[in-house]
C-alpha positions as CSV (number, residue, x, y, z in Angstrom):
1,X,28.7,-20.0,-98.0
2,X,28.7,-23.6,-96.6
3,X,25.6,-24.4,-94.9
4,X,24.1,-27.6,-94.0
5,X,22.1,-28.6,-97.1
6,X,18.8,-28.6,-94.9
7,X,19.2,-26.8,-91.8
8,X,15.4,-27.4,-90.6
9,X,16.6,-30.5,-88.8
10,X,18.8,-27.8,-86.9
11,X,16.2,-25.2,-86.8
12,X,13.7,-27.0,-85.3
13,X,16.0,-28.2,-82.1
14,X,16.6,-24.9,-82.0
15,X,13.6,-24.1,-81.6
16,X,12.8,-26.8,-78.9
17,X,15.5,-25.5,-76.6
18,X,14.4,-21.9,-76.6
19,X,10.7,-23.4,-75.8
20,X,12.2,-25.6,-72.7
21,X,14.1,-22.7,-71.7
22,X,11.6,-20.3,-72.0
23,X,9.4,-22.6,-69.7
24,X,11.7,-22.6,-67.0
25,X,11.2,-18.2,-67.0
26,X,9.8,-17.0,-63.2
27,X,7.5,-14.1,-63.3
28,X,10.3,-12.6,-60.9
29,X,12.5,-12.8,-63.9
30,X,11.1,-11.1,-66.5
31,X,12.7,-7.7,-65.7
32,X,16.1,-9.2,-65.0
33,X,19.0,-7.9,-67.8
34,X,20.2,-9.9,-70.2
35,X,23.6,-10.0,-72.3
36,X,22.0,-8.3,-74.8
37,X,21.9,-4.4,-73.6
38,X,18.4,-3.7,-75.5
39,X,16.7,-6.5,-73.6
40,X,15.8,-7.3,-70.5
41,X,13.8,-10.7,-70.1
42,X,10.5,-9.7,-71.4
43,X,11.3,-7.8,-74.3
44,X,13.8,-10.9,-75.5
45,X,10.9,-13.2,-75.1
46,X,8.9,-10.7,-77.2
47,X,11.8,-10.7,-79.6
48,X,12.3,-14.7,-80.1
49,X,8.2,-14.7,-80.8
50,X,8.3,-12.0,-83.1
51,X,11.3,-13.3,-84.6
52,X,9.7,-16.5,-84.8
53,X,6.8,-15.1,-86.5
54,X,8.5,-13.7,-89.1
55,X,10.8,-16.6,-90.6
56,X,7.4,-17.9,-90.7
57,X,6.0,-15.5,-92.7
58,X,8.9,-16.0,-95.1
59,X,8.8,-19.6,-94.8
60,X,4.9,-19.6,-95.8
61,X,6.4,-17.2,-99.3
62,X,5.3,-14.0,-97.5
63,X,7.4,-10.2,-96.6
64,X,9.1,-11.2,-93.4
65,X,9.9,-7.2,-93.4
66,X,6.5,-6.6,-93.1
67,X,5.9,-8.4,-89.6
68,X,7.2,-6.4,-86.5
69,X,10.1,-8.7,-84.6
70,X,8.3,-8.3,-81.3
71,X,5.3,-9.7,-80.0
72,X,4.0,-6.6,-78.4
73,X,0.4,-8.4,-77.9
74,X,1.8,-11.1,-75.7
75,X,1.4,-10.7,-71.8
76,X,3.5,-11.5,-69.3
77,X,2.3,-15.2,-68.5
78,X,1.9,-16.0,-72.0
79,X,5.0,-16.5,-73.8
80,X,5.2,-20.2,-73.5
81,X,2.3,-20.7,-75.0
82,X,2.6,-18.1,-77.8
83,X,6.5,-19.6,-78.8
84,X,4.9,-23.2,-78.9
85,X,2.4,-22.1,-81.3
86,X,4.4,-20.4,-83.3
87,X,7.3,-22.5,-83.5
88,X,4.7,-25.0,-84.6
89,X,3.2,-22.7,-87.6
90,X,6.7,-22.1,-88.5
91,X,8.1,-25.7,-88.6
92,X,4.8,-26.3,-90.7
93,X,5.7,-23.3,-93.1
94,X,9.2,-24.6,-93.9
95,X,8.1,-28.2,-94.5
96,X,7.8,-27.8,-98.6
97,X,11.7,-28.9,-99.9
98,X,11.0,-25.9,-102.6
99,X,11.4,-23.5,-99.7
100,X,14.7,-24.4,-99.2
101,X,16.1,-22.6,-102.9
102,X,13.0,-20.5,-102.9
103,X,14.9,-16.8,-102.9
104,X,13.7,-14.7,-99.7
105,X,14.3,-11.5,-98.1
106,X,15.5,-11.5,-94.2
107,X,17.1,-8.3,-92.8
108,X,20.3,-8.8,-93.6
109,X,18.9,-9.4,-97.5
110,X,18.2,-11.6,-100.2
111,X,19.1,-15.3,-100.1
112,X,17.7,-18.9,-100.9
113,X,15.9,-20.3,-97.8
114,X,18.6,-22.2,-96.8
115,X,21.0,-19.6,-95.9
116,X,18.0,-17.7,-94.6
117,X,17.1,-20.4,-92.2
118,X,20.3,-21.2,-91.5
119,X,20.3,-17.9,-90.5
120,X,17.7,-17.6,-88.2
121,X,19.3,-20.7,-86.1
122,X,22.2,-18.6,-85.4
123,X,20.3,-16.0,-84.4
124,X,17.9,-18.4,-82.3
125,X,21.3,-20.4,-80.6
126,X,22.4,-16.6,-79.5
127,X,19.5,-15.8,-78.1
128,X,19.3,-18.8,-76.1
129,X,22.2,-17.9,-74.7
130,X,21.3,-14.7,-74.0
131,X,18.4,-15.9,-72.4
132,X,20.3,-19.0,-70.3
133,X,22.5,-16.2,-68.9
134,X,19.6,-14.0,-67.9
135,X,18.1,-16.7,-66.3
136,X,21.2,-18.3,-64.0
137,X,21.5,-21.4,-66.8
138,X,19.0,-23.7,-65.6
139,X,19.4,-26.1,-68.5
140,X,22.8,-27.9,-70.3
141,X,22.4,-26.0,-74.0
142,X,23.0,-28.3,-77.0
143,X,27.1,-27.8,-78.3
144,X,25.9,-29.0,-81.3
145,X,23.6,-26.4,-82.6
146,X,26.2,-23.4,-81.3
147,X,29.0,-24.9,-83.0
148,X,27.0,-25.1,-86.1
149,X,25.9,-21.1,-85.3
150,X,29.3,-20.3,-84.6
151,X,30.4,-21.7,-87.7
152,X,27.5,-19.7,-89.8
153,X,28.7,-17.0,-87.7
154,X,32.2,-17.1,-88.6
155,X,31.1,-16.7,-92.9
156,X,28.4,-14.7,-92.6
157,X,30.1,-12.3,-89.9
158,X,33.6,-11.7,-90.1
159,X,35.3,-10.0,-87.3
160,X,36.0,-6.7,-90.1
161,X,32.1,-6.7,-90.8
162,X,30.5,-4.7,-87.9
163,X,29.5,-1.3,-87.5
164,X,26.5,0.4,-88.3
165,X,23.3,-1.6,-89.7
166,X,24.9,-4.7,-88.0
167,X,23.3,-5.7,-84.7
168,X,26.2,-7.1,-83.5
169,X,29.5,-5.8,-81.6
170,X,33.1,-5.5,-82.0
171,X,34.2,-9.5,-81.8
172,X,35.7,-9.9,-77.4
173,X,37.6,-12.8,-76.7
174,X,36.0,-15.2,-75.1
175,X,36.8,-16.6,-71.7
176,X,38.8,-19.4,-71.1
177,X,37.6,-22.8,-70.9
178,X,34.3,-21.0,-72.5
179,X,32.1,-23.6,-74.6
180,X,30.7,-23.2,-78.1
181,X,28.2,-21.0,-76.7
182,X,30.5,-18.7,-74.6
183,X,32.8,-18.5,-78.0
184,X,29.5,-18.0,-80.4
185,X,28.4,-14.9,-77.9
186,X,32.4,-13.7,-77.6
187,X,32.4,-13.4,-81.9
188,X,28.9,-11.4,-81.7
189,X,30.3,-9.1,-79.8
190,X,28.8,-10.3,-76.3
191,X,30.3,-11.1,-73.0
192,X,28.7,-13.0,-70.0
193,X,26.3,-11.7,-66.7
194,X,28.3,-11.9,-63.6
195,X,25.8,-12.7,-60.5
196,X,23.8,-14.4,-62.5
197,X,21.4,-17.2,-60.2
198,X,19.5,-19.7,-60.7
């Protein structure tokens, strides 16, 4: 699979842009649907911290498998501050170069930490965009990092691999004029909020 040879450059504006997003959330918000039909607001928040928490665990040599992908103990007015602390431990985690052919378990199986990580930024870009949608797109999104997701996306998810175990849909087309995010969510199976505000 091509990768970049050290996606944490990648991963960790990734990260950024999902913690400036997430600041800009209203408590009004929270309950507003997403793009994503298991979420709503809150429970994507919870995701992306429990996510979070988990490719650190892997990063720091641990079961990633073992840590729950939601952040269950987090309340409503704390998810910036839980992200930025965990998006800190994480980038901390994945600082050793050995990390980056160390093999690891994710849930979609075994790899080196590259791919792994790699990985996790297309699942992070996504869910910015799930997120941006849910919350009217208050911010201009980074092309850079979806077209590298999209690109991940493309190897590591082809159109014939979907179905059950895969938590992603059927690939849609995406609209016209759509950037790399619109055409990232359009290959995962997802299609954008109408009536979305800001």
């Amino acid at each position: 699979m091509n990768v970049s040879p050290d996606p944490r450059p990648l991963f960790a504006r990734a990260t950024e842009q999902i913690a400036t997003l997430i600041a800009t959330v209203r408590p009004e918000q929270l309950d507003a649907a997403t793009p994503c039909d298991e979420y709503d607001v809150r429970r994507l928040l919870s995701h992306i911290v429990g996510g979070t928490r988990r490719i650190q665990v892997v990063g720091e040599g641990g079961d990633g498998l073992a840590v729950t992908p939601y952040a269950d103990d987090v309340p409503d007015d704390g998810f910036g501050a839980a992200y930025e602390k965990v998006r800190a431990a994480t980038l901390d985690a994945w600082a050793d170069d050995a990390r980056l052919d160390a093999p690891v378990r994710v849930p979609w199986g075994d790899a080196p930490g590259r791919i792994a990580l790699s990985g996790y930024v297309m699942e992070f870009v996504t869910h910015t965009w799930d997120l941006s949608e849910a919350l009217g797109r208050p911010l201009e999104l980074d092309q850079e990092l979806a077209r590298f997701a999209l690109d991940f996306a493309h190897q590591a998810l082809p159109a014939e691999r979907r179905g059950e175990g895969v938590p992603f849909g059927t690939v849609q087309e995406a609209p016209e004029g759509a950037d790399a995010y619109g055409e990232l969510a359009a290959w995962l199976g997802r299609a954008p909020l109408t009536g979305t505000t800001g």
